[in-house]
N, C-alpha and C positions, 0 to 999 in steps of 0.2 A: 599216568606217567610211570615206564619203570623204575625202579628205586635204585638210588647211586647205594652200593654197602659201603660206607666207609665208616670205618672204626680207629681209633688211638688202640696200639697193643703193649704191652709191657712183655719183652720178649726176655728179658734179664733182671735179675732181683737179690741184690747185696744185701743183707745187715750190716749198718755200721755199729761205730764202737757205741754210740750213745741213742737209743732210743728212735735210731732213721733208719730207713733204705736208700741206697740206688738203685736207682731205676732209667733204665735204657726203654727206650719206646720208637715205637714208629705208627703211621698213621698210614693208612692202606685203604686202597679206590679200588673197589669189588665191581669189575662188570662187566657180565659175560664170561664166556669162554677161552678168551683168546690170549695172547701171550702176557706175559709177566716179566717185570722190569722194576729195578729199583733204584735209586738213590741216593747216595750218601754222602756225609759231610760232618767237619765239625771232628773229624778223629786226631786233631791237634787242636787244643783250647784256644789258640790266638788266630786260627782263622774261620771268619765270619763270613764269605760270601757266600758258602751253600746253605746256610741258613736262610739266608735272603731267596736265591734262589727254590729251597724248597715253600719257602712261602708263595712267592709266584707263579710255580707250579701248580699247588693245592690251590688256588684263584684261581688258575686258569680251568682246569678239571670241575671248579664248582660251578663256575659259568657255564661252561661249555654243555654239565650235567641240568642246568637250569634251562637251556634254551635248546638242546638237541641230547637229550639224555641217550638216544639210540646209535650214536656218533664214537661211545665209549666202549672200547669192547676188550675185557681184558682186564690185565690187574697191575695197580701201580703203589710201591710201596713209597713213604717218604722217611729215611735215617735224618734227622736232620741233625743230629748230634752225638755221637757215638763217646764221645771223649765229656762230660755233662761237667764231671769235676774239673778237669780244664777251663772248660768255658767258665763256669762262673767264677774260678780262681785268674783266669785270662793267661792261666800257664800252656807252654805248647804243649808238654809231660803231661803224663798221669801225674797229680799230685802225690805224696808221702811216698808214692814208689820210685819217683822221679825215672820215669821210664819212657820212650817214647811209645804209645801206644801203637801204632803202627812201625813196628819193629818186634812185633810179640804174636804174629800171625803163622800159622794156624790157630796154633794156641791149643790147649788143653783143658778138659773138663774137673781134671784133681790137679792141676797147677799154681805158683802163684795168681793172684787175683787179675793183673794182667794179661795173665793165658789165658785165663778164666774167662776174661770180657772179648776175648777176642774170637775163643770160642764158640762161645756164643752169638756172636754176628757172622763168625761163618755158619753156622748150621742156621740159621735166619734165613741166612741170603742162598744156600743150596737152594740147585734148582732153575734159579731165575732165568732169564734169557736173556739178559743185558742189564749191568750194574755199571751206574756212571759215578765213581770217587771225585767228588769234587775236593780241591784243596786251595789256598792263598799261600801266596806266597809267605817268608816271616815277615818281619817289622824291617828287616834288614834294606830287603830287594823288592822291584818291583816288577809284575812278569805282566808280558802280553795275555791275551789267553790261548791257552793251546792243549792242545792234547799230547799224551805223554804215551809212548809204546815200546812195550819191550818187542827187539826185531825177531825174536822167537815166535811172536804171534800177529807179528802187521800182516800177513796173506788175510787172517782172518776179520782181525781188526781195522785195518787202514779204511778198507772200504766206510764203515760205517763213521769214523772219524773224519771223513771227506764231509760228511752232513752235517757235521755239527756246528758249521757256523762261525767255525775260530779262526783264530788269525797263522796258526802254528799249527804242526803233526810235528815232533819229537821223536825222534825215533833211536831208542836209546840198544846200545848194543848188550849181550843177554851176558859179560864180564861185569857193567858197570850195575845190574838190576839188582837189588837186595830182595833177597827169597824172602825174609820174614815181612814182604808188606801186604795187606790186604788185595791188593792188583794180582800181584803175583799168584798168590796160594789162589784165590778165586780162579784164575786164568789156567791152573795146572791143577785145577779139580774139575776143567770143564765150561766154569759160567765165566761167559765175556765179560772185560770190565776194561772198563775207559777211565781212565786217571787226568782230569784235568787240572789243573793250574792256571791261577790267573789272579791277579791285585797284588795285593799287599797285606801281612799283618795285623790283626786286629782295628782295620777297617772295613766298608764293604762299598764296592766299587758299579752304584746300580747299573751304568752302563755297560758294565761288563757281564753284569748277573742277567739281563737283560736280552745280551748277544746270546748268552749260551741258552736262554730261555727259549728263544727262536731255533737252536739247533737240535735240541733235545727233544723236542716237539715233531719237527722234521724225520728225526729216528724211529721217535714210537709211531709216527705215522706208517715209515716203511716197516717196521717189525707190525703191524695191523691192531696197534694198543688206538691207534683214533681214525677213523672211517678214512675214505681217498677224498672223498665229496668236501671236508671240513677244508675250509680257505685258510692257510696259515701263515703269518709274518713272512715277506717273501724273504730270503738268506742274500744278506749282501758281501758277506766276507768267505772269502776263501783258501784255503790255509796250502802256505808254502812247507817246502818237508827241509826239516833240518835232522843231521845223524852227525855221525862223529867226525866226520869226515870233511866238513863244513863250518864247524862251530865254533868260536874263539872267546875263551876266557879272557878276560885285564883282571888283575890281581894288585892292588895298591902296592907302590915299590917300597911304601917307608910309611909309619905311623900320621896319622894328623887329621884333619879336617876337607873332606872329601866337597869339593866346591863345584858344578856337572856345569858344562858348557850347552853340549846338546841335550834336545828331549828326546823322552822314551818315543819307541816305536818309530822313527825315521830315518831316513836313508843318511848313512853316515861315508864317508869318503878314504882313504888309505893315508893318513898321515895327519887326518883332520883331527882337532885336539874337541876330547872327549869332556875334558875336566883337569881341575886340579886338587892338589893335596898343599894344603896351606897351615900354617902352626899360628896359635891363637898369641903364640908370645910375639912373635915380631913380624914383619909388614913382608916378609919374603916368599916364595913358594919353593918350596919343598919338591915337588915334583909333578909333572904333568902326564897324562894319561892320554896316549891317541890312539885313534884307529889302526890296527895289523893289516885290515884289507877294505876291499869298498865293500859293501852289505849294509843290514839292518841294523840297527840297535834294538833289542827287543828282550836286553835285561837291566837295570839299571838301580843302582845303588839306592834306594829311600832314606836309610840313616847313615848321616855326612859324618858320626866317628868312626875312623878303619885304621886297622893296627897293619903292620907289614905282612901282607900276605892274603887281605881280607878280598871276596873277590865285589868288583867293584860295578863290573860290567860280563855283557855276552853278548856276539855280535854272530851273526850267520852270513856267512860271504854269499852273495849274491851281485852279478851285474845290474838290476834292476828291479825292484821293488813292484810287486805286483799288488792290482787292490781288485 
């Protein structure tokens, strides 16, 4: 049987102040010649789904290498945590820098430590042929899953974002895209990269890490990382395109206790009440939140305290909800 290479790499290596390292790693499926593709996750400490998901992945690839090792061809890298101090602090930040890591991309190799670590995950991921950013939502909000595009590069990207099994393509315009993210710098050095979104905050959402586990499969199948022959979860969702043009924030009108009438991800009506904003002092409501137009619901408030201005909801106009 030919041999799966996979190896754990330590591609970055800090001294700290007292007697430790950080250390960044990835774990990499060696096999064959053919294209090369990575994954990433975890570059805000409070979201856990690509965690989940690269676990999944790495399962699915040891199976696959157990039972049809000639099926893999190609190279698969897994980030499953980019931000390590985050996570085990559960901060979204680099901790003591209080920075967001993905806001320090490109980054620099004689920079703060931030530049530093970013740095070095771009010269990591040079090269590759497809980099999928998984992200969660915060603690705040909770998101469909979707893919996320700047319109700079949807000719190139949209297509492959059609496979991957989400519910959304986002298609953000190239004023609202912040240059220092990982997406960005990667995408304007060359390597395609797919910015997904989806759960919640220091949760993990299996049936969502699950959806995307069937589209991302489907990918590397068409980029030729897993044979044609291999049978794979057939794709049940298919993703409607929201852009700026379409998309409707609710923003809480006044402080208090956010109370949601409807649930996430369904078909919401023009005037139909979304929620309300209620005060814990007395038995009143404060204010109610309804729908701008008919469409989806497919962003919705998680944590019920919002000050004035907090945004509450996103709604994508559409006459009819497609599945």
């Amino acid at each position: 049987m030919p041999e799966l290479f996979k190896t754990v790499e330590t591609f970055f290596t800090l001294q700290m102040p007292y007697c430790e390292n950080l250390e960044l790693r990835r774990t990499v499926f060696r096999f064959g010649e053919g294209p090369r593709v990575a994954v990433t996750s975890g570059i805000h400490g409070d979201e856990l789904e690509g965690l989940y998901v690269c676990h999944l992945l790495a399962a699915w690839l040891e199976q696959l290498h157990a039972t049809s090792p000639a099926s893999l061809r190609g190279t698969v890298e897994l980030y499953p945590a980019l931000n390590t101090l985050g996570i085990d602090t559960l901060t979204r930040s680099l901790p003591v820098f209080d920075t967001d890591l993905n806001r320090n991309f490109p980054g620099s190799p004689d920079g703060a430590i931030p530049h530093r670590i970013a740095h070095a995950i771009m010269g990591s991921l040079a090269g590759a042929d497809l980099v999928i950013d998984i992200h969660a939502s915060n603690i705040f909000l909770r998101e469909i899953p979707q893919v996320r595009i700047n319109q700079e590069c949807a000719d190139k990207l949209v297509p492959l974002a059609r496979m991957m099994n989400l519910d959304l393509i986002w298609l953000h315009s190239a004023v609202t895209v912040l240059e220092s993210t990982i997406a960005h710098s990667l995408n304007s050095n060359g390597v395609p990269c797919l910015v997904v979104e989806m759960g919640v905050g220091m949760r993990i959402t299996p049936e969502y890490c699950e959806q995307l586990v069937t589209g991302i499969l489907a990918v590397w199948q068409e980029l030729g990382i897993i044979a044609p022959e291999v049978r794979l979860t057939p794709q049940l969702h298919h993703p409607l395109v929201a852009d700026d043009s379409n998309v409707h924030y609710l923003n809480a009108q006044t402080s208090g206790l956010f109370v949601p009438s409807a649930s996430h991800w369904t078909d919401v009506h023009k005037g139909e009440l979304l929620g309300t904003i209620v005060s814990p002092h007395h038995g009143g409501i404060l204010s109610q939140l309804r729908s701008p137009v008919d469409g989806i619901l497919f962003t919705l408030r998680e944590y019920p305290i919002v000050y004035e201005g907090s945004l509450v909801a996103r709604i994508m106009a559409v006459k009819q909800r497609r599945i």
